[in-house]
Every structure is written in structure tokens, then in C-alpha cells.
C-alpha positions in Angstrom: 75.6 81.3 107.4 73.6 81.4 104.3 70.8 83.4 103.3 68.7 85.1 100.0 69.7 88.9 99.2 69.5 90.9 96.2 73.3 90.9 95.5 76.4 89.0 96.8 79.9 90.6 96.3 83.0 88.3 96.6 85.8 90.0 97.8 85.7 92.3 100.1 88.8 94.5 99.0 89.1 97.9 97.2 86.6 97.0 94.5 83.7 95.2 96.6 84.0 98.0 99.0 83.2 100.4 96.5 80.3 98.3 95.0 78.7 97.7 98.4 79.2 101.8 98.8 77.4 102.1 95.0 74.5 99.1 96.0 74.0 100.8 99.8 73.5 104.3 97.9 70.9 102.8 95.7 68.9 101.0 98.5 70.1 97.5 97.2 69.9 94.5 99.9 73.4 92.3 99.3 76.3 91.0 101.2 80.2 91.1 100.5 82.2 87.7 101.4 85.6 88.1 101.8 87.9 85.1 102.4 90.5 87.6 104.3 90.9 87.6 108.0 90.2 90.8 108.4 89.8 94.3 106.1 92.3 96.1 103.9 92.1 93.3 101.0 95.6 93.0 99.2 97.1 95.9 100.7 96.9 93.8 103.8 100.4 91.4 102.3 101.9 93.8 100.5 106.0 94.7 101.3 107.1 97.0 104.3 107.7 99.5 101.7 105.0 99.7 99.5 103.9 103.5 98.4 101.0 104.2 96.5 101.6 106.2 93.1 99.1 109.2 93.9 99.0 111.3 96.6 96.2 110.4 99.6 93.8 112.7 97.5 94.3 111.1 94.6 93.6 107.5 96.4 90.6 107.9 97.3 87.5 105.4 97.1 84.0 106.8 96.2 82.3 109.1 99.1 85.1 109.7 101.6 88.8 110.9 100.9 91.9 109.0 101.8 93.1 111.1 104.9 96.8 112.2 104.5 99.3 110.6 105.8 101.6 112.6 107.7 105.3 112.6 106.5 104.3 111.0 103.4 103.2 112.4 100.0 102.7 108.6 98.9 100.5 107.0 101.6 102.6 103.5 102.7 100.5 100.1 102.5 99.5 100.2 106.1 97.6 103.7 105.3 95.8 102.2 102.8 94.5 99.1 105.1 93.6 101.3 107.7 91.5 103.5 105.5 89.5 100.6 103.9 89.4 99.6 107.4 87.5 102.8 108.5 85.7 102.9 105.3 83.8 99.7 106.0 83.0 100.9 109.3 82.0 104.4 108.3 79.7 103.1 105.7 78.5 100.0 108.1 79.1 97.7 104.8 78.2 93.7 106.0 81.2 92.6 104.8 81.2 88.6 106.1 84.7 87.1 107.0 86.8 84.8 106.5 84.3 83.6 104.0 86.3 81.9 100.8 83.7 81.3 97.8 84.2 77.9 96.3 81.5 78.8 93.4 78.6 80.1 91.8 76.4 78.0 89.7 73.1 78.9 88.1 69.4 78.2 90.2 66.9 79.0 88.3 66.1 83.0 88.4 69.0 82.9 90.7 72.9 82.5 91.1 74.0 80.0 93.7 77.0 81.4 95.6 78.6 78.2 97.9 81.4 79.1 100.3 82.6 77.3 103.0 80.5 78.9 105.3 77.4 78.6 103.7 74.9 79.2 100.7 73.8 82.4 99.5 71.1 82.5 96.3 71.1 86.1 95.0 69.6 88.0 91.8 73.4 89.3 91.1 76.9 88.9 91.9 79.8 91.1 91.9 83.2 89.4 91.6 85.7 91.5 93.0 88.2 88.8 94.1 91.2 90.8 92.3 94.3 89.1 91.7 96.8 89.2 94.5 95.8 85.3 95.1 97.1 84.3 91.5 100.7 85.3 90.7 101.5 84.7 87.5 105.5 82.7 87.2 106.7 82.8 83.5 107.9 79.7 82.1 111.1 80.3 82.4 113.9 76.8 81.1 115.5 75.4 84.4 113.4 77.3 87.0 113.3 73.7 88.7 117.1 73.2 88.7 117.6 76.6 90.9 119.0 75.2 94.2 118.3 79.3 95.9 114.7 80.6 96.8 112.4 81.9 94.4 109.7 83.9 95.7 107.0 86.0 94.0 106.0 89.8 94.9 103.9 88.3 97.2 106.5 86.6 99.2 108.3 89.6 99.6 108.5 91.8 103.0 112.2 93.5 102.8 115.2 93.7 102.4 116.1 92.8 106.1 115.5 88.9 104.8 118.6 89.7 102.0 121.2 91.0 103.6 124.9 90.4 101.9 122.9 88.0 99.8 123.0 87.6 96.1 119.6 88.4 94.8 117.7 88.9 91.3 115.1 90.5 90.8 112.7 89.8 87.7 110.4 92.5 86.3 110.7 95.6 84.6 107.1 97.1 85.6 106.6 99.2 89.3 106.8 96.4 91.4 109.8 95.1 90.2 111.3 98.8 90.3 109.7 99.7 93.5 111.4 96.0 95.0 114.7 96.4 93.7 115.0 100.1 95.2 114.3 98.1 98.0 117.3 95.9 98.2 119.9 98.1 96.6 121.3 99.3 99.2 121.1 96.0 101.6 121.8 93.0 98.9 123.8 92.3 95.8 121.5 93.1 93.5 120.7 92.5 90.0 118.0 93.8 88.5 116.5 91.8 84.9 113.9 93.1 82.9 112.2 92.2 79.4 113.4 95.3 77.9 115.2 98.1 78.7 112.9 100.1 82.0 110.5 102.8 80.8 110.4 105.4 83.8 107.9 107.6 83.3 108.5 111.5 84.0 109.1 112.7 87.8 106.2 114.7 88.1 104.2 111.9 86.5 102.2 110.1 89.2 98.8 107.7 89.5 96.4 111.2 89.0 98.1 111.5 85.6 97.8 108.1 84.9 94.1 107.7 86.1 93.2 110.9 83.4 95.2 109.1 80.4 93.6 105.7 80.9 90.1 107.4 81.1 91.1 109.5 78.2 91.7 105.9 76.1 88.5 104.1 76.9 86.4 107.4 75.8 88.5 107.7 72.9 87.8 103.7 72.0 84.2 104.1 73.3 83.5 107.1 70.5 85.5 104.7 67.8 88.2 107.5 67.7 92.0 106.2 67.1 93.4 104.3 70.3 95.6 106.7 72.3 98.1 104.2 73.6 97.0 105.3 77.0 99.6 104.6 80.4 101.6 102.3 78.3 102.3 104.8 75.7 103.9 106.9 78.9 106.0 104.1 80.0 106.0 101.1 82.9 107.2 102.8 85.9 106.6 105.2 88.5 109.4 107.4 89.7 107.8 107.3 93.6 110.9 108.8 95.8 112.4 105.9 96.7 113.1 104.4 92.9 114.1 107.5 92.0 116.4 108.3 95.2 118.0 104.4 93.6 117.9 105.2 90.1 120.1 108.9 90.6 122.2 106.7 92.6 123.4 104.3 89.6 122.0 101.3 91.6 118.7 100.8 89.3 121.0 99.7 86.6 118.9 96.7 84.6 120.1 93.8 82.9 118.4 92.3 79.6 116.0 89.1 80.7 118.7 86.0 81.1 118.0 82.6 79.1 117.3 80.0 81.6 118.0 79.2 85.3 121.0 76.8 86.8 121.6 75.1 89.8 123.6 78.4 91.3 122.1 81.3 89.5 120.7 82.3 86.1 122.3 82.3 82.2 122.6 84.3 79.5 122.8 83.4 76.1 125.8 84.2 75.1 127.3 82.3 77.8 127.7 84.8 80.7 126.2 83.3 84.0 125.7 84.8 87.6 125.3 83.3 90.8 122.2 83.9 93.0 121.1 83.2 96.6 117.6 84.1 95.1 115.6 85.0 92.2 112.1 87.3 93.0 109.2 87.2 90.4 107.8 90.4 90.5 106.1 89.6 86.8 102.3 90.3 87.7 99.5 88.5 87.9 96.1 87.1 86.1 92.5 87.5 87.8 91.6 85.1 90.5 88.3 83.7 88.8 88.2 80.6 90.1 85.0 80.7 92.0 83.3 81.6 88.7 84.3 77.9 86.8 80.9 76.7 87.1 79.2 79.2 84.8 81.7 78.0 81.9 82.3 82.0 81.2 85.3 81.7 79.7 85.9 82.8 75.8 88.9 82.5 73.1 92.1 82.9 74.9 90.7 82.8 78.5 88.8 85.7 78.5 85.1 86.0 79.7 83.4 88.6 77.1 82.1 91.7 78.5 80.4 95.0 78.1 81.4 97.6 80.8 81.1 95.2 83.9 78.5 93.4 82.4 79.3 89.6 81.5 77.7 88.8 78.5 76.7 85.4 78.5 75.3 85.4 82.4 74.1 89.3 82.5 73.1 89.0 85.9 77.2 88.5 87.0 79.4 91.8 86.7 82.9 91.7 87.8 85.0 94.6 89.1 88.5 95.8 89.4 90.9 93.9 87.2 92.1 96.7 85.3 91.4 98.1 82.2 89.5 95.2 81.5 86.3 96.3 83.7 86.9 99.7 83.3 89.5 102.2 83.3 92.7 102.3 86.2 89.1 99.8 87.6 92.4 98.2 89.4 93.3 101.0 91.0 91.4 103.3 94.3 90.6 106.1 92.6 89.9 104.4 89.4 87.2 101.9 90.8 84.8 104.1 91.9 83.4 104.5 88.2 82.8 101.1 87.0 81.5 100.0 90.8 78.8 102.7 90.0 77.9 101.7 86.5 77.7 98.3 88.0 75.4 98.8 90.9 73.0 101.0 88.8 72.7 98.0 85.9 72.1 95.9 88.8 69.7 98.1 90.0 67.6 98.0 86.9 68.2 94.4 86.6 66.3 94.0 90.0 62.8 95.9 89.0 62.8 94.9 85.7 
């Protein structure tokens, strides 16, 4: 495959869909490349138990509302991926798979998009490519010398792989919460966190969140005094099933341990613990690889921006890595905002 188009989009998950629903609105000619097998993006490896922090109403992608799940308040993972699924379909979005983008380089009036099925030259490009590809592992002393399995939030499907087993589990934010609900009731479980866990209040969910972190960037936008936004709140979602573990006693946390041993982890003052396993459920960094040709990248990593818009290669935008590219961008209801901004800038890019 390979072709010339207006725009290209890579990454055909929650974010490119919403572009490609913004560019088809505006009569823009592009293509989204997705290197997964099929649609639903990340939602596609999350765990079996996975709940989303907003009700299906809440969850929604711009143009069509999430459909309810029934039973469910908080629509599981598998809701979600059948929704983008229908969503594509509903909106006939040419969403090309697997396609995996190897990079984009400059031509002239044009990008160069090369993937390993082909060559596309467009006026723009949307990266969308998320982060669920790059998990971020802390440097943590001895993580080599651990003799048990170490796995990431990625790795994770349930607690049916844990059973009786000694397990830790690293991370003080929603996945880490959401994982070790998960296995309280099915492993030995010890649950380590930077600092002691923030939950936020019960009736406190993702359209709460969505409002503050809007709330922030106006208040930043208008040069008004920063609000602290969602981390002013605190780190995690009480969802049913954390708080079902947490009024149980079994979402009891333990300060971050020292280094890692042969059989388990250490403290520093000396106390140890034994461990079958050790899950990493501490985040992740955008998946930007494809865009190392441009040479984007500024002090400390990041690629300067304005809104969407990269500022040293105008006719690039990326979309959906959080606050970053726009407020809760990294979220389904939050997206639908910057993906608009973006595909009207584009527009005007393409009859100026």
C-alpha cells in the first residue's frame, strides 16, 4: 500500500478515531494506520477486570454515545473495544491494519510516512500512537537479581495466574489500585506505593475529573493562578471494586521498599519480604518513536507545543497523551476537544 492524501493518522485507537471523525466532518481526504490486529486500540490488552472511571455517558467519543452496558455502571474493557469497534464502522473511517509506522521524515512540501506496508506522502500527520506500547519500569537497585516474575500492567490478565502466590504490587495511582483489588482476595498480596494512596471521594468519578482538568487549562490559558487540577483531588478512583477491597482492610499499602533480592524486595531499615512476583503498574511515557526522524525533541524530552500543534514541524499535531495535548486528551470523553482543534488547524493548513 502506499498512496498521497491530505492527512495520515497513526494509531488507530481512541484518539485517531476521533481525529479521523473531526477530518471526515470537515471534508479532509486522510488515512489512519494502525499497527493493531484489529480495532479497540489499548483497550484491546487491557486486564479481565478493567472498568472505566465514568459511566458509558460519560465515555463517550465525539458524535455517538457509548451505549450502556447492562449490569454495569462502569462499562468493562471489552465494552469499550466493541464500541470503538462500531464506531469505526458507523462512521466508515479507512482505518488500514496491521500497519506499524517505522517513521516520518520531511519531503519537501510534504511528510513522508514509511511503514512496513508502504509509503504514504501527506500535507499533515496526526500521531496518535498513545502509550500502552511503552511502559515505563523505574530504576529500581537489584531489579536484575529478582529470581520471581516481574511483569508490567500490560502483562497482567488476573488473578487466576496468582493464586496462593506471593505477589507485589508497585503503584499507588488507579492501575495499581484497580490491580491489587484484583488479587486481594486470590493472592498474598502486598501492595507498595510511593506515598501513602490518595483516594479520591466515592462519588468522585472520570465526569468530575474531565470538568477539573478543563477547568486547569482555561485557568492557565487566561494566565489565572494554576488550580492544581485532578492531582489536587488525589490519584485514585474509588470504582466498586477498589472500594468493595479498601472497606475490606485488604487495600492496606506499604511505603515503596529499597531495592529488590533474589526472593523478594527490602526495606531500608532491614525488613525484607518474599515474593513469587513483583507487578509494575508505574505508568507509561508516549510511544513517539516513529517521529525520531524529525529530531522534535526539546530540553528534557519533550517536543514543544501549542494546543496540538508541534512547533518546530507545524504541519505534525499529536493527540491523546494527556494533559500534554489537551485536557483528560488521554481519556474518551476528553479527546474529542483537542481532535477538533486539530483537524480544523489542519484544515486551514490545507487551503492556505
Amino acid at each position: 500500500m502506499s498512496g498521497t492524501l491530505d492527512v495520515v493518522v497513526i494509531g488507530g485507537g481512541q484518539a485517531g478515531l476521533a481525529a479521523g471523525y473531526h477530518l471526515r466532518r470537515l471534508g479532509v481526504e486522510f488515512a489512519v494506520l494502525d499497527a493493531q490486529e484489529a480495532p479497540g486500540g489499548a483497550w484491546r490488552h487491557a486486564w479481565d477486570s478493567l472498568r472505566l472511571f465514568s459511566p458509558a455517558a460519560y465515555s463517550s467519543l465525539p458524535g455517538w454515545m457509548m451505549p450502556p452496558q447492562p449490569t454495569q455502571t462502569y462499562p468493562e474493557a471489552a465494552h469499550v473495544v466493541a464500541y470503538l469497534r462500531e464506531y469505526e464502522r458507523r462512521y466508515e473511517l479507512p482505518v488500514h491494519r496491521p500497519v506499524r509506522v517505522e517513521g516520518v521524515h520531511r519531503d519537501g512540501a510534504a511528510l513522508r510516512v514509511e511503514a512496513d506496508a508502504g509509503t504514504w506522502r501527506a500535507r499533515a500527520v496526526v500521531c496518535a500512537t498513545g502509550t500502552w506500547s511503552r511502559p515505563f519500569l523505574p530504576s529500581v537497585p537489584g531489579r536484575e537479581d529478582f529470581a520471581g516474575v516481574q511483569l508490567h500492567t500490560v502483562d497482567y490478565r488476573g488473578p487466576r495466574d496468582f493464586a496462593g502466590r506471593k505477589v507485589i504490587v508497585v503503584g499507588g495511582g488507579n492501575s495499581g489500585a484497580q490491580i491489587a483489588a484484583d488479587l486481594a482476595g486470590a493472592a498474598d498480596l502486598i501492595w507498595v506505593t510511593p506515598r501513602e494512596p490518595r483516594f479520591l471521594p466515592d462519588d468522585v468519578d472520570g465526569r468530575v475529573l474531565f470538568d477539573v482538568a478543563t477547568a486547569r487549562r482555561r485557568a492557565l490559558d487566561e494566565g489565572r493562578t494554576d488550580t492544581g487540577g485532578v492531582a489536587s483531588l488525589g490519584d485514585i478512583v474509588a470504582v466498586p471494586p477498589v472500594r468493595a477491597a479498601r472497606e475490606a482492610g485488604l487495600l492496606k499499602a506499604q511505603p515503596m521498599f529499597d531495592r529488590l533480592t533474589a526472593t523478594g524486595v527490602a526495606w531500608a531499615d532491614g525488613s525484607t519480604a518474599d515474593a513469587d512476583a513483583v507487578i509494575w503498574c508505574t505508568g507509561f511515557r508516549p510511544a513517539l518513536s516513529p517521529l525520531a526522524p524529525l529530531g522534535l525533541r526539546g530540553p528534557r524530552g519533550r517536543i514543544p507545543m501549542r494546543g496540538t500543534r508541534v512547533l518546530a514541524e507545524p504541519r505534525l499535531h499529536l493527540l491523546g497523551y494527556g494533559d500534554w495535548t489537551g485536557p483528560a486528551s488521554a481519556t474518551l470523553i476528553g479527546v474529542g476537544r483537542p481532535a477538533r482543534r486539530a483537524a480544523r488547524e489542519i484544515a486551514e493548513l490545507l487551503v492556505s
